[in-house]
FILUMVEX-222122 format. One record per atom (N, C-alpha, C, O, CB): x negated, y negated, z negated; atom name. Coordinates in steps of 0.1 Angstrom, whole numbers, plus 2048, in hexadecimal, padded with zeros to 3 digits. Each point is the difference from the previous one (the first is absolute). Glycine has a CB too. Example, Ala and Ser with C-alpha at 12.3 -4.5 7.8 and 13.67 -1.06 7.14 Angstrom:
<atoms>
+-----+-----+-----+------+
:  c1 :  c2 :  c3 : atom :
+-----+-----+-----+------+
: 77C : 839 : 7B2 :    N :
: 809 : 7F4 : 800 :   CA :
: 7F7 : 7F4 : 800 :    C :
: 7F6 : 800 : 7F9 :    O :
: 81D : 80C : 7FB :   CB :
: 7F1 : 7E9 : 813 :    N :
: 7F7 : 7F5 : 800 :   CA :
: 808 : 7F5 : 7F8 :    C :
: 7FB : 7F5 : 7FF :    O :
: 7F9 : 811 : 817 :   CB :
+-----+-----+-----+------+
</atoms>
This chain:
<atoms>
+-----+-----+-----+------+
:  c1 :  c2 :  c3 : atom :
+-----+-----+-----+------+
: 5E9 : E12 : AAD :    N :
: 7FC : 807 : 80C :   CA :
: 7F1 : 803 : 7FF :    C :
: 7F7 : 7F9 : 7FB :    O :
: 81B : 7FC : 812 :   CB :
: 7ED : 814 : 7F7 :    N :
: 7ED : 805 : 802 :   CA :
: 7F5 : 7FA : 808 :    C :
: 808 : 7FC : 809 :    O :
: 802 : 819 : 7F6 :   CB :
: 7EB : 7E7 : 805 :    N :
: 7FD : 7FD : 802 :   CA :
: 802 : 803 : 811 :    C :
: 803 : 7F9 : 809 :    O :
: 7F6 : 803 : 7DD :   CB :
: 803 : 812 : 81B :    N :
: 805 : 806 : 812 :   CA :
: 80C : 800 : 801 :    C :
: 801 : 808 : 809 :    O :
: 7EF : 809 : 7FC :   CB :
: 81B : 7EB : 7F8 :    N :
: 80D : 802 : 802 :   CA :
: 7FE : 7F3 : 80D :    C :
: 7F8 : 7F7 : 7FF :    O :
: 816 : 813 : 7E4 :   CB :
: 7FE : 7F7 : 82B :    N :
: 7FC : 7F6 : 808 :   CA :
: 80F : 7F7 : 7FE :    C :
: 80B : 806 : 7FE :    O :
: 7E1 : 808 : 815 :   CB :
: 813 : 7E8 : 7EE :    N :
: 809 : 7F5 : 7FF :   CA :
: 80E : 802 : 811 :    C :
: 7FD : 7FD : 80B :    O :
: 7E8 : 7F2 : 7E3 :   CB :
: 823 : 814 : 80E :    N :
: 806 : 800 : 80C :   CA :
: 806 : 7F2 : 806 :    C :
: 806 : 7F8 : 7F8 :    O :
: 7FF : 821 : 801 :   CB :
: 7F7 : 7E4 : 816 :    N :
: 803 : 7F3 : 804 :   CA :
: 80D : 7FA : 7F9 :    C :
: 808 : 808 : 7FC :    O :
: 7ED : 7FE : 81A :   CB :
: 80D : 7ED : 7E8 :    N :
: 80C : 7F6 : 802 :   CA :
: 804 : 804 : 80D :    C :
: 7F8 : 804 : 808 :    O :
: 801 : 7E7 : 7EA :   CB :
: 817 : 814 : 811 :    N :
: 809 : 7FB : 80C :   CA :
: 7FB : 7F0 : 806 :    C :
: 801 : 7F6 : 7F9 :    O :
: 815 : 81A : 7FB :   CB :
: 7E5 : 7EF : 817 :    N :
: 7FE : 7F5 : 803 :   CA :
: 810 : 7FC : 80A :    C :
: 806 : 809 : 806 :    O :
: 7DA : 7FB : 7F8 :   CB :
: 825 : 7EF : 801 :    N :
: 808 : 7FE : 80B :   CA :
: 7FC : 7F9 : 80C :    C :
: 7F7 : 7F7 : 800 :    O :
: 818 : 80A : 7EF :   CB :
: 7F6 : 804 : 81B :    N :
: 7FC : 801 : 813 :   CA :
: 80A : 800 : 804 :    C :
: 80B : 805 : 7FE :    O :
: 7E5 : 808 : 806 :   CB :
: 80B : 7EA : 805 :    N :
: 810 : 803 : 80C :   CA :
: 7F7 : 803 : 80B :    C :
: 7F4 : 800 : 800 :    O :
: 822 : 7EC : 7FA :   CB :
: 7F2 : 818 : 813 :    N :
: 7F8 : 806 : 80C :   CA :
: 7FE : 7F7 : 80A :    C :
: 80A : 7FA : 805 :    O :
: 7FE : 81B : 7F7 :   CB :
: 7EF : 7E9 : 807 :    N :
: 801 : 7FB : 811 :   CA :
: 7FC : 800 : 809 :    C :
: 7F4 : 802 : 803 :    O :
: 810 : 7F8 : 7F7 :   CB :
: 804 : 804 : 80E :    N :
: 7FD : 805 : 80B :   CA :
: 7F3 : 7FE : 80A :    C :
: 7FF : 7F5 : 806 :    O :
: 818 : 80A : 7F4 :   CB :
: 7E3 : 808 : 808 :    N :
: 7F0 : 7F8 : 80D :   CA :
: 807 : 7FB : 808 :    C :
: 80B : 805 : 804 :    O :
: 7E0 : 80C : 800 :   CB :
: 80F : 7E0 : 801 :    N :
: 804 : 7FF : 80B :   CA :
: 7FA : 806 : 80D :    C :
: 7F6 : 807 : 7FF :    O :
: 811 : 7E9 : 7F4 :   CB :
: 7FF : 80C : 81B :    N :
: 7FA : 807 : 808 :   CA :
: 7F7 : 7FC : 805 :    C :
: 7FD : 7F4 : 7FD :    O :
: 811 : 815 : 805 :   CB :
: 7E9 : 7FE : 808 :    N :
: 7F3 : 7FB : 802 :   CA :
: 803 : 7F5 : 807 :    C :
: 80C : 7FF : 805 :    O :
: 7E8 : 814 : 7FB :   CB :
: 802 : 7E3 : 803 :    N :
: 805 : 7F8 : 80B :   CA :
: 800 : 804 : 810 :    C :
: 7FB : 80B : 803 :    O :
: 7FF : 7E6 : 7EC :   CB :
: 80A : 809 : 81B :    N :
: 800 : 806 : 80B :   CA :
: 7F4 : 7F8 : 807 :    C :
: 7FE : 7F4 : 7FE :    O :
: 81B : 815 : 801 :   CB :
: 7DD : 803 : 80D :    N :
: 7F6 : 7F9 : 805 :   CA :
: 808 : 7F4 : 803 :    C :
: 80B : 7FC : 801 :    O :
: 7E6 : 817 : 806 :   CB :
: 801 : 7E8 : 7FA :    N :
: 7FF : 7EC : 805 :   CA :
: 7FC : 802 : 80F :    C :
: 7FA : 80A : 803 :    O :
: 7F9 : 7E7 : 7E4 :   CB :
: 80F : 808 : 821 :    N :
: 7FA : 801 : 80F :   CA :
: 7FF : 7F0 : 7FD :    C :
: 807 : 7F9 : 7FA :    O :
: 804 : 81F : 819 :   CB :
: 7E6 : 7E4 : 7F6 :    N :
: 800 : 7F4 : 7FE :   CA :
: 808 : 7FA : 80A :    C :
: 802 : 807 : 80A :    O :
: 7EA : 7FA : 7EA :   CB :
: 81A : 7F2 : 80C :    N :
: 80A : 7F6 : 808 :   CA :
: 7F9 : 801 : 80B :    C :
: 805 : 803 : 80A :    O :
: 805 : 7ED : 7E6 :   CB :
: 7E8 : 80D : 80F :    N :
: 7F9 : 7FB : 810 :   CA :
: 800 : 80B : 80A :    C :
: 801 : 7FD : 80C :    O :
: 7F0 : 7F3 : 7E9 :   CB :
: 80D : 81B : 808 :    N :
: 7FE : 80E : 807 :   CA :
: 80E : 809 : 806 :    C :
: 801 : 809 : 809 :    O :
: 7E9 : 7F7 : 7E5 :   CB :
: 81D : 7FA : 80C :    N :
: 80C : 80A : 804 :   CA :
: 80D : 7F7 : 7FE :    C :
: 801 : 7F7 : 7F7 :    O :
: 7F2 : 821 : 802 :   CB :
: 815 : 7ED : 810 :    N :
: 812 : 7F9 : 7FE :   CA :
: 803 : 800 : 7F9 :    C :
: 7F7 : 804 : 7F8 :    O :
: 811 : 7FE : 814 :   CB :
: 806 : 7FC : 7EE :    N :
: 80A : 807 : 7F3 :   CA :
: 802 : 80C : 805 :    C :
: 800 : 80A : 7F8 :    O :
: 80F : 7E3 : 7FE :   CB :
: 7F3 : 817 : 817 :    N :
: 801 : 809 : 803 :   CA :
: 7F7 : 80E : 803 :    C :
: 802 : 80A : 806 :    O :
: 80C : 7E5 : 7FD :   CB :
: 7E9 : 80D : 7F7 :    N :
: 7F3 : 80A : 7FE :   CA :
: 7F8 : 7FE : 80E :    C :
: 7F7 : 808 : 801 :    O :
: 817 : 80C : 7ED :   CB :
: 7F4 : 7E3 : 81F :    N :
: 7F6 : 805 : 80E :   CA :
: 7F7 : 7F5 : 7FB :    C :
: 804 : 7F5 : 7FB :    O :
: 80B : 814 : 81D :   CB :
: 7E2 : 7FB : 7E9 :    N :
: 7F5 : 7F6 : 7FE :   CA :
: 800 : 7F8 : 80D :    C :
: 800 : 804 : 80C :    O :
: 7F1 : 80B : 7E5 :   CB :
: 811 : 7E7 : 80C :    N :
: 7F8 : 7F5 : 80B :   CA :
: 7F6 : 7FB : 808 :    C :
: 7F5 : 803 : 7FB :    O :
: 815 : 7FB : 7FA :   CB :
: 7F5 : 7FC : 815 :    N :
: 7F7 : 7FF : 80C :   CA :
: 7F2 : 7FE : 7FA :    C :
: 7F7 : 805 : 806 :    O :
: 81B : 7F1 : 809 :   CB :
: 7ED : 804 : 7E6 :    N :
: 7F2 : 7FD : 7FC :   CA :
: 7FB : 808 : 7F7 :    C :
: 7F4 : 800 : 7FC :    O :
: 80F : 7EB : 808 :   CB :
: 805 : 81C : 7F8 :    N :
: 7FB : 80E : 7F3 :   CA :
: 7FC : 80A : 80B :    C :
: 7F9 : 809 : 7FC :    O :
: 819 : 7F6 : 7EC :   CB :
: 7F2 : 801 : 824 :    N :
: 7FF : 80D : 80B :   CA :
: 7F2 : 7FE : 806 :    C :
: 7F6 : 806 : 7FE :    O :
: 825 : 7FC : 80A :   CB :
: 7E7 : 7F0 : 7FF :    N :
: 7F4 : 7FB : 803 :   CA :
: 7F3 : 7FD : 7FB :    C :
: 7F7 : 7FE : 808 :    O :
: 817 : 7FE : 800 :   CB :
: 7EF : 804 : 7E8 :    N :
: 7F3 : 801 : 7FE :   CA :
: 800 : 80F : 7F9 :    C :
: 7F7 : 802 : 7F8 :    O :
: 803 : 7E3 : 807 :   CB :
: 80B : 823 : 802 :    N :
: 803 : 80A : 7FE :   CA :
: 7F6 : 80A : 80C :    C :
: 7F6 : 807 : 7FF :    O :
: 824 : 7F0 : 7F5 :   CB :
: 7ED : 805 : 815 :    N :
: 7F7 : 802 : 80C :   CA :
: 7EF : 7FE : 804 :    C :
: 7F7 : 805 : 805 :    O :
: 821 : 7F6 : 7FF :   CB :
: 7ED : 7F5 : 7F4 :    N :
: 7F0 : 7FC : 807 :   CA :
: 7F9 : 805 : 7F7 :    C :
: 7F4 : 802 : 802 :    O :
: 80F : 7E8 : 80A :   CB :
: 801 : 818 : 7EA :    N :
: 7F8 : 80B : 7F3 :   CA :
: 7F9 : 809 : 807 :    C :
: 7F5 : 800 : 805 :    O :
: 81C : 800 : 7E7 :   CB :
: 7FA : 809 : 814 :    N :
: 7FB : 811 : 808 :   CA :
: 7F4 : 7FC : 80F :    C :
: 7F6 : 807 : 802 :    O :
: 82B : 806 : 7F8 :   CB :
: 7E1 : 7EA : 80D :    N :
: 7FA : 7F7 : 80A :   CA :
: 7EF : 802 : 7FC :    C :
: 7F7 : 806 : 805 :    O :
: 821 : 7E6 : 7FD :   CB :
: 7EC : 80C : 7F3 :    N :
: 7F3 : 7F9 : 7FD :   CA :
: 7F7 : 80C : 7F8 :    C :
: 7F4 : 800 : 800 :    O :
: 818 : 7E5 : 7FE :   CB :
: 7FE : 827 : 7F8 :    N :
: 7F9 : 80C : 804 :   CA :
: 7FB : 809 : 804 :    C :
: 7F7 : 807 : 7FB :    O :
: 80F : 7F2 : 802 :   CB :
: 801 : 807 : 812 :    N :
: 7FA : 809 : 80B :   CA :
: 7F6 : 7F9 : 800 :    C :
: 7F8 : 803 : 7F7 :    O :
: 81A : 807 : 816 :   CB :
: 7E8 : 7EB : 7FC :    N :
: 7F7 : 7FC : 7FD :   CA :
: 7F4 : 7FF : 7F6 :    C :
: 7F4 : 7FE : 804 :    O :
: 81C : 7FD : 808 :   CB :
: 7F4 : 805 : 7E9 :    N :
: 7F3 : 802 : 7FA :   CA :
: 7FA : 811 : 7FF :    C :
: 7F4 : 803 : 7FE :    O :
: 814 : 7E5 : 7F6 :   CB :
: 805 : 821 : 810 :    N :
: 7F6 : 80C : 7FE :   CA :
: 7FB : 803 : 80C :    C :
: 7F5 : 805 : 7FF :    O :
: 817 : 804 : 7EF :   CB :
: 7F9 : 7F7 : 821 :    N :
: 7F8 : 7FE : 80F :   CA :
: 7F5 : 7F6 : 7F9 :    C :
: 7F9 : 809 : 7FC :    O :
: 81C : 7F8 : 81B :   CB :
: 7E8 : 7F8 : 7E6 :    N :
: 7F2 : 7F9 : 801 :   CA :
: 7F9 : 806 : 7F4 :    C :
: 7F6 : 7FA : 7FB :    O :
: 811 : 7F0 : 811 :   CB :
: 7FE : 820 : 7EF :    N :
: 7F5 : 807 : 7F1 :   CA :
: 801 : 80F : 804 :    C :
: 7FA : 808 : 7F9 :    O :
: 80D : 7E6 : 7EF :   CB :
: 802 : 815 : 825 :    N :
: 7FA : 80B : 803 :   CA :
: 7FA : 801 : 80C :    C :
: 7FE : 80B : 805 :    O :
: 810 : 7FC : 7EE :   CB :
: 7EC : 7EB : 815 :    N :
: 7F5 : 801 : 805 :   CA :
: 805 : 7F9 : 810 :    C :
: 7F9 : 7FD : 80A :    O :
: 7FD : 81B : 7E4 :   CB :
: 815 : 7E7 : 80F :    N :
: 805 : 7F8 : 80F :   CA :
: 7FF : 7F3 : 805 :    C :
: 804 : 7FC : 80B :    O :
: 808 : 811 : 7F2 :   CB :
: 7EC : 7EE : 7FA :    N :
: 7FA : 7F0 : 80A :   CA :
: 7F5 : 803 : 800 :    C :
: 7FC : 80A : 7FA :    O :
: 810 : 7E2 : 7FF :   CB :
: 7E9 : 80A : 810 :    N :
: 7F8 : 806 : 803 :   CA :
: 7F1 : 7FC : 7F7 :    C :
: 7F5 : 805 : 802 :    O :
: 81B : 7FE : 814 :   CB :
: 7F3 : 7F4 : 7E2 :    N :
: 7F7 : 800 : 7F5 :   CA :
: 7FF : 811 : 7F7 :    C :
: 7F5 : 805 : 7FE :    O :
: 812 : 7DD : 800 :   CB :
: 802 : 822 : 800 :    N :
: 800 : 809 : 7F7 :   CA :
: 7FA : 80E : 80B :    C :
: 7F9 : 80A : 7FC :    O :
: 81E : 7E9 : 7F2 :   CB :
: 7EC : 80B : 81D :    N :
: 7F8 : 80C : 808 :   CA :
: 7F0 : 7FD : 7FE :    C :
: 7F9 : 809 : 7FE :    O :
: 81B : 7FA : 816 :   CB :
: 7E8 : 7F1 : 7EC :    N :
: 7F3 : 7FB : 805 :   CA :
: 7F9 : 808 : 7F3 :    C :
: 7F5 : 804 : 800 :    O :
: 80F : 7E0 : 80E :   CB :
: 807 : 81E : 7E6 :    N :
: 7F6 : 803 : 7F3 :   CA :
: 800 : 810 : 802 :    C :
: 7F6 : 806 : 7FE :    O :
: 810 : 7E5 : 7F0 :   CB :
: 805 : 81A : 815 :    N :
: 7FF : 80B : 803 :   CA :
: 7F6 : 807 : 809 :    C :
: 7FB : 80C : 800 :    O :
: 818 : 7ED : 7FB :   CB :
: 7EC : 7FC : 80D :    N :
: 7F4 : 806 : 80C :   CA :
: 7F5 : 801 : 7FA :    C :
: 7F8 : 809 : 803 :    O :
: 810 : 7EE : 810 :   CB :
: 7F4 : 800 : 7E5 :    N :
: 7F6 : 7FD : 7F7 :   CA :
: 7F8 : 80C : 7F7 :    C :
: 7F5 : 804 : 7FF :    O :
: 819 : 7E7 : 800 :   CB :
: 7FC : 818 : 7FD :    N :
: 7FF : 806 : 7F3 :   CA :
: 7FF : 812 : 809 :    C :
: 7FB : 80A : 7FA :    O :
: 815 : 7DF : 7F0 :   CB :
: 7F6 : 818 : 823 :    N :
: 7FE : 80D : 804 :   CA :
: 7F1 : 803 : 80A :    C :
: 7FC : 80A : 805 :    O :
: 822 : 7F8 : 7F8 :   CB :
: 7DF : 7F3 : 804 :    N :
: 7F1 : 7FC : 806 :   CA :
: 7F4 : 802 : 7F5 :    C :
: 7F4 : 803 : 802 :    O :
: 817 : 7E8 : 80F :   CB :
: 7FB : 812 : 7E1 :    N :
: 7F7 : 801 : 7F2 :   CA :
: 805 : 80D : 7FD :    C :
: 7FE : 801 : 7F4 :    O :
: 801 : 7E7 : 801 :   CB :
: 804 : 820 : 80F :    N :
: 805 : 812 : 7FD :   CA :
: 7F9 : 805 : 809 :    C :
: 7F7 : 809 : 7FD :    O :
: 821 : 7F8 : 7FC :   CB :
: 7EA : 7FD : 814 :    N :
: 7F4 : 806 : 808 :   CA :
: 7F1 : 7FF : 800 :    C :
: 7F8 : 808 : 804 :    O :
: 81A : 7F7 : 806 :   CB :
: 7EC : 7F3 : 7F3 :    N :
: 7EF : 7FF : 7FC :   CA :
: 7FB : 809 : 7F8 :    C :
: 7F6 : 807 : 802 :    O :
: 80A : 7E4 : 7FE :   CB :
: 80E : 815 : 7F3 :    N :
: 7F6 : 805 : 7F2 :   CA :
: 804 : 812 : 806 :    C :
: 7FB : 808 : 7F9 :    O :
: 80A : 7DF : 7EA :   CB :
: 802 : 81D : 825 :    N :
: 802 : 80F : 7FD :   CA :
: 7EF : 802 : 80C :    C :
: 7F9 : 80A : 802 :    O :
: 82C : 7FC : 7F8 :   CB :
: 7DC : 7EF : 80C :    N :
: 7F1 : 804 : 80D :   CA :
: 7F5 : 800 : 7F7 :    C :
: 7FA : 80A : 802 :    O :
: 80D : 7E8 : 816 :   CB :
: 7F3 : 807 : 7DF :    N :
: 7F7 : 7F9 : 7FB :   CA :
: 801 : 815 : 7F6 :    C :
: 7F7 : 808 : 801 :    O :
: 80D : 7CE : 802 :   CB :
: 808 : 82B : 7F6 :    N :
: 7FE : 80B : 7F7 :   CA :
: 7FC : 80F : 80C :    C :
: 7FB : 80B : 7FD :    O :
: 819 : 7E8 : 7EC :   CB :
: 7F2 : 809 : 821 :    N :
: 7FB : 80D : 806 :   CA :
: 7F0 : 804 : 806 :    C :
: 7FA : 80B : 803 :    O :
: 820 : 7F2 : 802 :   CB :
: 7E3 : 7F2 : 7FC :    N :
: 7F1 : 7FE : 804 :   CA :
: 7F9 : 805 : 7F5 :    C :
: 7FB : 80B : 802 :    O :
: 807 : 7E1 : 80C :   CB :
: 7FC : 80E : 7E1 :    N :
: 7FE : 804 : 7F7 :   CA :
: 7FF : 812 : 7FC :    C :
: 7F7 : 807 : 7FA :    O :
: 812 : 7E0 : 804 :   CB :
: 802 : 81C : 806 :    N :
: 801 : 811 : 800 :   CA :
: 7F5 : 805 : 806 :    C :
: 7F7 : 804 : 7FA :    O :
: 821 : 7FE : 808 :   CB :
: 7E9 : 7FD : 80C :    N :
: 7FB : 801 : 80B :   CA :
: 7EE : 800 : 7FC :    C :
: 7F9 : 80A : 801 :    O :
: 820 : 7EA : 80E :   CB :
: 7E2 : 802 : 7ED :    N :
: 7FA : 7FE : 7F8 :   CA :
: 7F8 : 806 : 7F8 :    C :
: 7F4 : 801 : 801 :    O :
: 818 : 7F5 : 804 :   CB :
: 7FB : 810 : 7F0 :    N :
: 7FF : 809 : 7F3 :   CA :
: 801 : 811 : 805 :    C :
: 7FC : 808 : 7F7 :    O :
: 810 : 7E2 : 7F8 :   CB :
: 7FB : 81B : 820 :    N :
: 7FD : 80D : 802 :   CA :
: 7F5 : 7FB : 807 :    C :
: 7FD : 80C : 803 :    O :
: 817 : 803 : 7FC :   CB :
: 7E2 : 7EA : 807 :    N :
: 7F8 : 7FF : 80B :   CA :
: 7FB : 801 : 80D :    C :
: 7F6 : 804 : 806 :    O :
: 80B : 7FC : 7EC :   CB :
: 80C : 7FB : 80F :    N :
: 806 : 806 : 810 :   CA :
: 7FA : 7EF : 802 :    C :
: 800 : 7FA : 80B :    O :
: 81D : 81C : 7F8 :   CB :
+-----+-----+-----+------+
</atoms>
């Protein structure tokens, strides 16, 4: 044979088989029946989750009253600095 001539495979022997199937989801024991309804305590902090949620975004969007106080703050420090720039203006035409 030549040197480019290509060697054609051996027959390998195979048998087939079969995949098995996937497995089926898991639900964990504690959360839910055999019968698929979740139970009192998977519902219940379920809840107090979402609960404890709401809550944190009312108090980060400004609804207790610490978080107004900064608010107020900070819109008392916007009006100084826009008074203080209009005095400066005011100022510089010589009025």
């Amino acid at each position: 044979m030549s040197e480019h001539a290509r060697e054609e495979p051996s027959a390998i022997e195979a048998e087939l088989v079969d995949e098995p199937a996937p497995p089926a989801p898991v639900t964990p024991a504690f959360d839910y029946t055999d019968s698929g309804v979740p139970n009192f305590d998977y519902v219940r902090d379920k809840i107090e989750n979402r609960a404890g949620t709401a809550a944190a975004a009312t108090e980060l969007s400004g609804g207790v009253p610490e978080a107004k106080s900064v608010d107020e703050q900070m819109a008392e420090r916007d009006r100084a600095g826009r008074d203080k720039l209009e005095e400066i203006r005011r100022s510089m035409r010589g009025e």
